[in-house]
C-alpha positions as CSV (number, residue, x, y, z in Angstrom):
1,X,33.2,-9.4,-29.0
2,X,33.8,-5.7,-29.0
3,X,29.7,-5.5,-30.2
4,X,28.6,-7.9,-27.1
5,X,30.4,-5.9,-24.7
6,X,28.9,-2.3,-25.9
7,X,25.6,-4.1,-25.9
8,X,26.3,-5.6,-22.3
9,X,27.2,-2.3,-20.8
10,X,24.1,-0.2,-22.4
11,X,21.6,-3.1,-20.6
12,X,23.8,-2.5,-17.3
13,X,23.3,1.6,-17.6
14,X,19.6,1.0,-18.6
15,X,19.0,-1.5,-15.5
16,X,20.9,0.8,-12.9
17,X,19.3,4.0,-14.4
18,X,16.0,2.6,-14.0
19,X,16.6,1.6,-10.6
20,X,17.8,4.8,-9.2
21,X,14.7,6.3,-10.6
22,X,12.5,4.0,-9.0
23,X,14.6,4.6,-5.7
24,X,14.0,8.6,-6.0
25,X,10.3,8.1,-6.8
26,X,9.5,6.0,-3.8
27,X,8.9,7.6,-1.0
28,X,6.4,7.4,2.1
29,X,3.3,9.4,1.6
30,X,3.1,12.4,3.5
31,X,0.3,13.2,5.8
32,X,-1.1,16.4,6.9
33,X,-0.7,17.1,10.8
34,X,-4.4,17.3,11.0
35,X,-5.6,14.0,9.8
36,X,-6.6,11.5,12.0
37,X,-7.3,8.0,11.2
38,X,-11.1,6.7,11.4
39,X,-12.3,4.6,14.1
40,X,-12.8,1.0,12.4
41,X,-16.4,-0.4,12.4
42,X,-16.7,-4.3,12.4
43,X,-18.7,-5.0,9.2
44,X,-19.1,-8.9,10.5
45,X,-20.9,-7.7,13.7
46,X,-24.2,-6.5,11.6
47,X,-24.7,-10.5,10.3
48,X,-27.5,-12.4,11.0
């Protein structure tokens, strides 16, 4: 029992520390204060 429980609480620590990670790693990109988005062109417009 004393085995299952160690093993338990290593998955637990593994799960949560992998978590957090992910948590700290995403964030938004950041865009320069210059860039401005293109205008969109309608590829569908140029069909025959």
């Amino acid at each position: 029992m004393q085995t299952f429980i160690t093993i338990l609480l290593l998955v637990l620590a593994f799960v949560a520390g992998n978590a957090l990670l992910l948590l700290r790693t995403a964030k938004p990109p950041r865009i320069p204060e210059g860039v401005k988005p293109l205008p969109y062109t309608d590829d569908d417009t140029d069909a025959v």
